[in-house]
DOFI-167213 format. One record per atom (N, C-alpha, C): residue in one letter; x, y negated, z. Coordinates in steps of 0.2 Angstrom, whole numbers, padded with zeros to 4 digits, always signed. Layout:
BEGIN
aXYZ
...
END
This chain:
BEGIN
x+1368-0746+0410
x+1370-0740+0406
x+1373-0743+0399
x+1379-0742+0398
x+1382-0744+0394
x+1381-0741+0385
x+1379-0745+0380
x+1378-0744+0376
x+1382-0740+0369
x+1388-0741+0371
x+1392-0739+0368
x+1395-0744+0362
x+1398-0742+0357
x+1401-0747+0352
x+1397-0746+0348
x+1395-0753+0345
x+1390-0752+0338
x+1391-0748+0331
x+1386-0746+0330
x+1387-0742+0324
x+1387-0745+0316
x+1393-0742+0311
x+1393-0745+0307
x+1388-0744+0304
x+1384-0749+0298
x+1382-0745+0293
x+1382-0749+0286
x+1381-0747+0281
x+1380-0752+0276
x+1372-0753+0274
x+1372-0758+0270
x+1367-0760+0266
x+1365-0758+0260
x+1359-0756+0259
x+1357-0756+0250
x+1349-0758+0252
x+1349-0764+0246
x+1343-0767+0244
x+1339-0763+0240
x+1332-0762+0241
x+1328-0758+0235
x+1323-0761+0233
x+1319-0766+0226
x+1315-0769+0225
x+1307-0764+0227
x+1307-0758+0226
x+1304-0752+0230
x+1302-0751+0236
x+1306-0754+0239
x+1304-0752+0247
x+1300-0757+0250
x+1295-0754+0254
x+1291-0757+0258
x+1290-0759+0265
x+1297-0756+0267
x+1298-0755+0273
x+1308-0754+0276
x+1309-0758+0282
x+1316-0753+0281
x+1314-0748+0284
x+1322-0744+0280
x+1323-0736+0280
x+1330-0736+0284
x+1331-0731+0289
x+1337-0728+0290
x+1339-0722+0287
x+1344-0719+0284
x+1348-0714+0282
x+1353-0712+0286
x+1354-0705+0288
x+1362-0705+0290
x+1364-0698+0283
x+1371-0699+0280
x+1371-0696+0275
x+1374-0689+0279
x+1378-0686+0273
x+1379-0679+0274
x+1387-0677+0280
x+1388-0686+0279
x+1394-0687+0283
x+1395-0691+0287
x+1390-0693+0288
x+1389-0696+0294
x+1387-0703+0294
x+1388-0705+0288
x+1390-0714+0285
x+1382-0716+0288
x+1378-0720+0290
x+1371-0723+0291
x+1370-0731+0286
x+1366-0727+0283
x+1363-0733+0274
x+1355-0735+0277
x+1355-0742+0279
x+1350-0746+0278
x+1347-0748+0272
x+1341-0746+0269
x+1339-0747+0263
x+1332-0754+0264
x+1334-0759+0263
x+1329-0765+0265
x+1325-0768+0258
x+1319-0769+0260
x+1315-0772+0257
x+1319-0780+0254
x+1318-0781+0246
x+1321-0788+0243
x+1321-0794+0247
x+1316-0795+0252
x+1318-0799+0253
x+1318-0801+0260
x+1318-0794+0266
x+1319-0793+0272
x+1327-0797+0274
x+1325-0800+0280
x+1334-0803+0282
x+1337-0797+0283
x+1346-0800+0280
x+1350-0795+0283
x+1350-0792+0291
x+1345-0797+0297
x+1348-0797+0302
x+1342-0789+0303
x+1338-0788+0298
x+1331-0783+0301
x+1338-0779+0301
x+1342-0776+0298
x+1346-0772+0296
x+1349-0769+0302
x+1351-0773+0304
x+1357-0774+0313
x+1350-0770+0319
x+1345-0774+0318
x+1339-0772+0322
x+1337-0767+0322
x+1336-0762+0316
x+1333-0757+0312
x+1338-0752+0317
x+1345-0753+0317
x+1351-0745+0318
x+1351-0748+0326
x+1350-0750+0329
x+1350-0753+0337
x+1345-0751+0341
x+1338-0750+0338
x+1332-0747+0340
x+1333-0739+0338
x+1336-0737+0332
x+1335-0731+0332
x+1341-0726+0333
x+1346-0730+0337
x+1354-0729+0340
x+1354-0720+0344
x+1347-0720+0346
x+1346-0713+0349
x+1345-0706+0342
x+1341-0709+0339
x+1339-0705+0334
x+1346-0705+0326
x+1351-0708+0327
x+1357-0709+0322
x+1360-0705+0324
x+1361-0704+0333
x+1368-0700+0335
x+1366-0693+0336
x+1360-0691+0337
x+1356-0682+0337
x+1356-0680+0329
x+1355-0686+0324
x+1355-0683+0317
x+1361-0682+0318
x+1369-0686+0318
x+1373-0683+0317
x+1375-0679+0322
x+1373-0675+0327
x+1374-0671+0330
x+1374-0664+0328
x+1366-0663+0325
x+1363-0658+0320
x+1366-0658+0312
x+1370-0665+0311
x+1374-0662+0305
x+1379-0659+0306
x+1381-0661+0312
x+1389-0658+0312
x+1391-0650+0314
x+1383-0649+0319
x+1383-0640+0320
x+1380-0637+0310
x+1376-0641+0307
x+1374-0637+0303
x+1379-0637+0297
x+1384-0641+0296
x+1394-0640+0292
x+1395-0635+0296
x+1397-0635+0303
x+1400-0629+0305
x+1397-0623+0305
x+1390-0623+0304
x+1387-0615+0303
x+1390-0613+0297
x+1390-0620+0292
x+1389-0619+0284
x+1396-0616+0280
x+1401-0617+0286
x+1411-0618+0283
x+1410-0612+0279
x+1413-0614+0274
x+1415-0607+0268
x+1425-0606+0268
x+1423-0602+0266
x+1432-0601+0265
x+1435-0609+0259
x+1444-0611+0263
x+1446-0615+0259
x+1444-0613+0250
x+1445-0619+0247
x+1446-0620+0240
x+1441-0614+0236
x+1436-0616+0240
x+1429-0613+0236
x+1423-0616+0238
x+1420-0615+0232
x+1411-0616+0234
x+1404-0612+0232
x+1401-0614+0234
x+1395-0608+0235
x+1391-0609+0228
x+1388-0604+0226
x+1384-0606+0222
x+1379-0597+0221
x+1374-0599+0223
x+1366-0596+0224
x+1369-0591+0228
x+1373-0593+0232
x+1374-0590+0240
x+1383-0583+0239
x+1386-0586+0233
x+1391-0583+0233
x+1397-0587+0233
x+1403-0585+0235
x+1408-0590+0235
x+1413-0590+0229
x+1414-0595+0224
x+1418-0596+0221
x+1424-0599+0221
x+1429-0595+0220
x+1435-0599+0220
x+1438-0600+0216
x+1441-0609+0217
x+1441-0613+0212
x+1450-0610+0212
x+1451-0610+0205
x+1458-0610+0202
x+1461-0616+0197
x+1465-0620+0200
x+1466-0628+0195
x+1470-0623+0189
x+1472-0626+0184
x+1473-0625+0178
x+1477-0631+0174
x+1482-0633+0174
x+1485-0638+0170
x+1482-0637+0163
x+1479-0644+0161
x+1479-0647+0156
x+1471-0645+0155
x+1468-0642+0157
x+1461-0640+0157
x+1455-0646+0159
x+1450-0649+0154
x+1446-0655+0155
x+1440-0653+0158
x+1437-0645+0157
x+1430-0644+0159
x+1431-0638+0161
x+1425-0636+0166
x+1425-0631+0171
x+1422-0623+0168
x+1425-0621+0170
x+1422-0613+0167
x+1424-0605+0170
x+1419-0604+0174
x+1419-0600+0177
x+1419-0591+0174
x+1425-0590+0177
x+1425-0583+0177
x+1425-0575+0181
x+1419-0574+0181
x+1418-0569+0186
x+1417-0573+0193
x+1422-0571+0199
x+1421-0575+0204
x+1427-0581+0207
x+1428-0582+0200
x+1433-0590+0200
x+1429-0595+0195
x+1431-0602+0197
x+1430-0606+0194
x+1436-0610+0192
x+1436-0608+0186
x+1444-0613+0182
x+1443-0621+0181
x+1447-0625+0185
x+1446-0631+0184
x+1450-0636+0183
x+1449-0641+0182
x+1456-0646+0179
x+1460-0647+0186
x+1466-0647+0187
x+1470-0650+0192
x+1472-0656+0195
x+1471-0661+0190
x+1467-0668+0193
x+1460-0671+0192
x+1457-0673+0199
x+1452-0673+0201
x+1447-0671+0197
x+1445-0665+0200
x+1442-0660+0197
x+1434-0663+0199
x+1432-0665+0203
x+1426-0666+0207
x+1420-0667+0199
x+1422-0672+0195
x+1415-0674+0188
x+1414-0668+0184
x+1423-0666+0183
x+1418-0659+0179
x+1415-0651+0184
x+1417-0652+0190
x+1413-0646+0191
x+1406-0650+0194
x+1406-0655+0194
x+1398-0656+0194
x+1394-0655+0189
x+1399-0658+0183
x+1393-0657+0176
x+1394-0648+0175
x+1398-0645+0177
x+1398-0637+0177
x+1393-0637+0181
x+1389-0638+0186
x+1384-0635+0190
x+1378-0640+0186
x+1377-0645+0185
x+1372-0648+0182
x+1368-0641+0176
x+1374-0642+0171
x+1372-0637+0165
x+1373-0631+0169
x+1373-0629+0172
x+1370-0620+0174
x+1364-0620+0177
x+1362-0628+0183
x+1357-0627+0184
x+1349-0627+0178
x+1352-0631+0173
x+1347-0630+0169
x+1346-0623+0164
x+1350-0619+0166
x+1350-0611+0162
x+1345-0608+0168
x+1349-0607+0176
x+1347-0603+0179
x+1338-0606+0183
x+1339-0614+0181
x+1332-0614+0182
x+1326-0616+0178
x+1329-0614+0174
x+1323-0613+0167
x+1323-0606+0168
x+1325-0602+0165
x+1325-0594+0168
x+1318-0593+0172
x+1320-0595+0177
x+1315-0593+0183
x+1310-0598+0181
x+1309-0603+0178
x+1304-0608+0177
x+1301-0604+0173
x+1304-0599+0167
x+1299-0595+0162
x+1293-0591+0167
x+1298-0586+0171
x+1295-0580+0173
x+1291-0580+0177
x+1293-0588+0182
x+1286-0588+0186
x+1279-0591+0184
x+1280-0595+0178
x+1275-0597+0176
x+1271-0593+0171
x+1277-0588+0170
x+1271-0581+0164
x+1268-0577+0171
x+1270-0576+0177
x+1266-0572+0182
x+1260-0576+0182
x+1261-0583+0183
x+1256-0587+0188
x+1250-0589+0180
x+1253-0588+0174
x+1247-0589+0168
x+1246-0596+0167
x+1252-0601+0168
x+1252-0608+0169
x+1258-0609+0163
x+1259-0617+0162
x+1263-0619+0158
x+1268-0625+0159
x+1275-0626+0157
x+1275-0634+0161
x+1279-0635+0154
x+1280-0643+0155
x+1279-0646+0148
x+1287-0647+0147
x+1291-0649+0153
x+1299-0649+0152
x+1301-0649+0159
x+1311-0652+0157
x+1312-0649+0164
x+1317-0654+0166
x+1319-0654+0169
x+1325-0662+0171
x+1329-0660+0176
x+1336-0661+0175
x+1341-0660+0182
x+1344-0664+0184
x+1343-0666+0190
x+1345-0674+0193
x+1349-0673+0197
x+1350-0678+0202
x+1354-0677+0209
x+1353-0683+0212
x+1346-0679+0213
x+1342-0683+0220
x+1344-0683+0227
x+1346-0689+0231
x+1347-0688+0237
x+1342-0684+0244
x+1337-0688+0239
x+1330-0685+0246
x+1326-0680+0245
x+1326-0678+0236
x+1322-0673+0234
x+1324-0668+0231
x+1321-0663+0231
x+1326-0657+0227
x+1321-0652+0221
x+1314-0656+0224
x+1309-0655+0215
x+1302-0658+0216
x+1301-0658+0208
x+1295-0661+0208
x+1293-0659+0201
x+1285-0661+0202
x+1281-0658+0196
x+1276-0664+0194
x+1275-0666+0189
x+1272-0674+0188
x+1264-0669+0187
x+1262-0676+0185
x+1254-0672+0182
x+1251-0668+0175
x+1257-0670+0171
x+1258-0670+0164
x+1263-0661+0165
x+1263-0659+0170
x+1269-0653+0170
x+1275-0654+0169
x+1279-0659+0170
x+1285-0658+0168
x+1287-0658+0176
x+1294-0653+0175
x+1297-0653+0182
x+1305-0657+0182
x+1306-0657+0189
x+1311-0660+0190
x+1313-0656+0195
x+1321-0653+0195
x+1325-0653+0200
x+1332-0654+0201
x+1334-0653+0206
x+1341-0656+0208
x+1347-0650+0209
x+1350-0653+0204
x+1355-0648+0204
x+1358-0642+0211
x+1360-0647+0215
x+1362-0646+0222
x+1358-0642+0225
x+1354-0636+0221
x+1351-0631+0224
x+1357-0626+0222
x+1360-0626+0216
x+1362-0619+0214
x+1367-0620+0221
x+1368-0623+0225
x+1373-0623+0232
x+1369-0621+0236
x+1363-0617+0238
x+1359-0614+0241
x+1359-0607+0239
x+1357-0603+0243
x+1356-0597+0243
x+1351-0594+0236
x+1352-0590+0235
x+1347-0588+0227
x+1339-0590+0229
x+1338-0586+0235
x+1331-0585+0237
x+1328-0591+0238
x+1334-0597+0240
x+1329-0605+0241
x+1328-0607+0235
x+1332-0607+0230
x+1330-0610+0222
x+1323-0605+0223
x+1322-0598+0222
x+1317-0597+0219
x+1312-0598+0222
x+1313-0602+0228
x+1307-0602+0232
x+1305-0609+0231
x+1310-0615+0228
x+1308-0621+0228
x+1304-0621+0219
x+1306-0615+0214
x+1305-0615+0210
x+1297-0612+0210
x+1295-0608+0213
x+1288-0608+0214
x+1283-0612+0217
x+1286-0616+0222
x+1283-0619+0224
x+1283-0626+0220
x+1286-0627+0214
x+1284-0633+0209
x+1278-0630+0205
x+1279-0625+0203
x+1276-0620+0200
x+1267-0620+0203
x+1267-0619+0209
x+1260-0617+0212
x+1258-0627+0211
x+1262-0633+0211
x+1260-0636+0209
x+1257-0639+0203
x+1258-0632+0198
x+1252-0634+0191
x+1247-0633+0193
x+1244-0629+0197
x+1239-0627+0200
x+1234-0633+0204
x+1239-0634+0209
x+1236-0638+0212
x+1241-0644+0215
x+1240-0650+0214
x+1246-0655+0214
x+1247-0658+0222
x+1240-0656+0226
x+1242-0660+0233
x+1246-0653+0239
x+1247-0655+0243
x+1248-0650+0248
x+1242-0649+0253
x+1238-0647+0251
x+1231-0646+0253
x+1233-0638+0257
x+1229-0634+0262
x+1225-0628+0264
x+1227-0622+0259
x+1223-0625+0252
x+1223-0622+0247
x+1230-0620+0242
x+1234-0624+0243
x+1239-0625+0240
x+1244-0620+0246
x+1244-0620+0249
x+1251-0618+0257
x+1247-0609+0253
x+1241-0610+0254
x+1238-0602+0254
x+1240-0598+0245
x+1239-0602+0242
x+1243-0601+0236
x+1251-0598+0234
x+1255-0603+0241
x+1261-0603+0240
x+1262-0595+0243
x+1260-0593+0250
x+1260-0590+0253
x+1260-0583+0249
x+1255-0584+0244
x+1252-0577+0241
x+1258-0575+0235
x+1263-0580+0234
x+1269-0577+0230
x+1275-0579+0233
x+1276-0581+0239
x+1281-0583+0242
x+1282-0581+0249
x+1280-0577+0253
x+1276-0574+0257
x+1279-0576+0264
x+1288-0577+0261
x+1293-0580+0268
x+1294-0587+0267
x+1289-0591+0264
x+1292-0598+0260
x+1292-0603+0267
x+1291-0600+0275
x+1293-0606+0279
x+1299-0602+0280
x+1302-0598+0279
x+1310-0597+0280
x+1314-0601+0277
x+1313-0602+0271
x+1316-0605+0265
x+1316-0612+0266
x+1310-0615+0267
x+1308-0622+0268
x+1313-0624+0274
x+1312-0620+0280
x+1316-0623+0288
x+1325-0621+0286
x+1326-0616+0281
x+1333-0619+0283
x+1334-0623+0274
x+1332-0626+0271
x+1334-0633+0267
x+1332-0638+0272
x+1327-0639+0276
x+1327-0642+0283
x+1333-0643+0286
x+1337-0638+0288
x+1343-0638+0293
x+1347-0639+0288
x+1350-0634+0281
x+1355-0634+0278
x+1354-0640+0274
x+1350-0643+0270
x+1351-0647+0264
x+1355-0653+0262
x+1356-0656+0269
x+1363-0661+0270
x+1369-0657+0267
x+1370-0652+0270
x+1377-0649+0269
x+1377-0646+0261
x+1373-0646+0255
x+1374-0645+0249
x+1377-0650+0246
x+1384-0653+0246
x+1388-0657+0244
x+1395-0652+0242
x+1397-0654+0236
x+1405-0653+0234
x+1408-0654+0237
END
């Protein structure tokens, strides 16, 4: 049976890694992440053996773009579509009503930092209200753009999440923001903790299975 043509991929070294890793990204591209000081050849090894499991991921990314296509020259944001309008001479993005006014040459940095700074309004907001239900506290907030993660809560309370939710339907932010939230409480994923989540979240494996399917396709 013939194996077909090999698959490209690239390389990135992690002094962190313990292990190699395969990724396949949002587009297809497959990122081997190798320990400092694993030979390049583990790399070739690594996508050869897992040649079955690379071509069903991108099989599953490519139906879950096509579930996701939005109308041309707009993007989602907490489950609505905005459309973007360029603007000569315009450096930063500013959303009016259900447009987005943006610069006309390459727009892509400022409407990123446009979505950064809202995700920090829209998810402090609900960082407030759920933690005065829940009678808990967090100490700050951080908005990143994590490839693999989309929130987290240290031990100290502070949270962390990733922009690339406001590209999600409302209900999944608010579900991931509770779900950072019920880890003031309790920081493992224990019994205790799903049944916690449960009792303020009540649909939270809905929410969970489609960032499962959709979370790939949360890109500009």
């Amino acid at each position: 049976m013939m194996a077909g043509p090999e698959i490209p991929y690239r390389v990135r070294r992690s002094p962190r890694a313990r292990s190699v890793r395969v990724t396949v990204e949002s587009n297809g591209e497959v990122q081997v992440t190798l320990p400092r000081r694993a030979p390049e050849r583990a790399a070739a090894q690594a996508v050869r053996e897992l040649r079955p499991w690379i071509e069903r991921r991108r099989r599953t990314l490519e139906r879950a773009a096509a579930e996701m296509a939005r109308p041309a020259n707009t993007l989602p944001y907490l489950g609505r579509d905005l459309r973007l309008v360029p603007q000569p001479g315009r450096s930063r993005v500013h959303r009016r009503g259900e447009e987005l006014l943006v610069p006309t040459r390459d727009p892509g940095p400022a409407i990123e930092r446009f979505y950064r700074c809202a995700a920090r309004a829209e998810i402090a907001s609900r960082l407030d209200a759920a933690t005065a239900r829940a009678g808990t506290r967090y100490s700050g907030v951080t908005i990143r753009g994590q490839k693999t993660r989309w929130a987290s809560c240290s031990t100290t309370g502070h949270m962390s999440f990733n922009w690339k939710l406001l590209l999600a339907p409302e209900t999944v932010l608010d579900y991931v923001v509770e779900h950072e939230v019920c880890h003031l409480e309790l920081m493992d994923h224990s019994p205790a903790f799903w049944a916690l989540l449960e009792s303020r979240v009540p649909d939270w494996r809905e929410h969970a299975r489609w960032l499962r399917r959709y979370g790939a396709t949360l890109v500009l």
